[in-house]
C-alpha positions in Angstrom: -6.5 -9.5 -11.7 -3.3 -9.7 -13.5 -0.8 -11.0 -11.5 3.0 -10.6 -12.3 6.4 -12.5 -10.8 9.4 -9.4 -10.5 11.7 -11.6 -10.6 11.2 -13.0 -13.9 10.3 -10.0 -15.5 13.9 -8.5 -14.5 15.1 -12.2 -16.7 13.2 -11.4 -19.5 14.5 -11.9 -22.8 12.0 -11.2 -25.8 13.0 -14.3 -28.1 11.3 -14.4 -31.7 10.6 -18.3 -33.3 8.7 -17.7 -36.5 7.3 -14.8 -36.6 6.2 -14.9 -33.0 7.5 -14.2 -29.3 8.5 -17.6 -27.8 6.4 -18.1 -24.1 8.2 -21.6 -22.2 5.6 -22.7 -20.4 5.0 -24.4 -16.8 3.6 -26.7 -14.8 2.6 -26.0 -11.4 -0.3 -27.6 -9.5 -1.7 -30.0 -12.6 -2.3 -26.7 -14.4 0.1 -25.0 -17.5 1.2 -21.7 -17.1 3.2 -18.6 -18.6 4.9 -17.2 -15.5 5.8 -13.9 -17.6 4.1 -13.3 -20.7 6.4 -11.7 -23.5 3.4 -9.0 -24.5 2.8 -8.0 -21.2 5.2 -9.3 -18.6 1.9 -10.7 -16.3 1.7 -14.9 -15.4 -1.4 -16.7 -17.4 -3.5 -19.6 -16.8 -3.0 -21.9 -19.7 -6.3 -24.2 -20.7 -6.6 -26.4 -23.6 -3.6 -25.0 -25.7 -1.8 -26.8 -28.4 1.7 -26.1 -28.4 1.7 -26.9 -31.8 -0.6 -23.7 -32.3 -0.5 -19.6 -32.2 -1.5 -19.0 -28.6 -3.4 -15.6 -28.0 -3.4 -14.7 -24.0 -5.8 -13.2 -22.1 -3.7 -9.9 -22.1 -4.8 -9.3 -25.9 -8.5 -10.3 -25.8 -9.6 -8.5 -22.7 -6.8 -5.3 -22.9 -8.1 -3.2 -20.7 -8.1 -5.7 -18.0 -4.3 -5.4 -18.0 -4.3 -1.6 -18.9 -1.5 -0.7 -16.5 0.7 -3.5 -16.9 0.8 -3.0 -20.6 1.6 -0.1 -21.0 4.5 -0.6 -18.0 5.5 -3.5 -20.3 5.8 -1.5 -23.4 7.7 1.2 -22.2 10.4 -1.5 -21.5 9.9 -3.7 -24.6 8.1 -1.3 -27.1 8.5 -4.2 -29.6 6.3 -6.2 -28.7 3.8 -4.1 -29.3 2.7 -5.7 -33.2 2.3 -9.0 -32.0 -0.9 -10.3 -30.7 -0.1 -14.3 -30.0 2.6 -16.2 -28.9 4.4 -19.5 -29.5 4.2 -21.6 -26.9 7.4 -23.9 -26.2 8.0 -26.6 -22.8 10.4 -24.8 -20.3 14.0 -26.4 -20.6 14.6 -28.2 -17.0 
């Protein structure tokens, strides 16, 4: 179930770093996450990324899973729709 934080999602600023939407990324409870995804505004579960690396979330591989929240999403930020991956970054403190 996609789950999404209002509060960032009203913060969000879509920020490109070559070629791709830049996602800082957390940790809470030993595990990495992206509180609010740039391509669909939802909070993923992280799991053997590479920052280093394109990062494709579960938002673009299983779509319809997050059907409503996209297209919510896109209204606001209609850009985003031609990317599929993200660049991962570490969240400034």
């Amino acid at each position: 179930m996609p789950t999404t934080v209002l509060h960032l999602q009203k913060r969000f600023k879509l920020t490109i770093v070559d070629g791709l939407p830049q996602a800082p990324i957390e940790m809470n409870g030993g595990v990495h996450w992206v509180m609010c995804c740039p391509l669909c505004g939802c909070s993923h579960q992280l799991r053997g990324v590479d920052e280093g690396l394109p990062y494709t979330p579960l938002c673009q591989t299983q779509p319809l899973l997050f059907k409503t929240e996209l297209a919510a999403w896109l209204k606001q930020f209609p850009e985003v729709s031609k990317y599929s991956s993200l660049r991962l970054i570490e969240k400034a403190a």
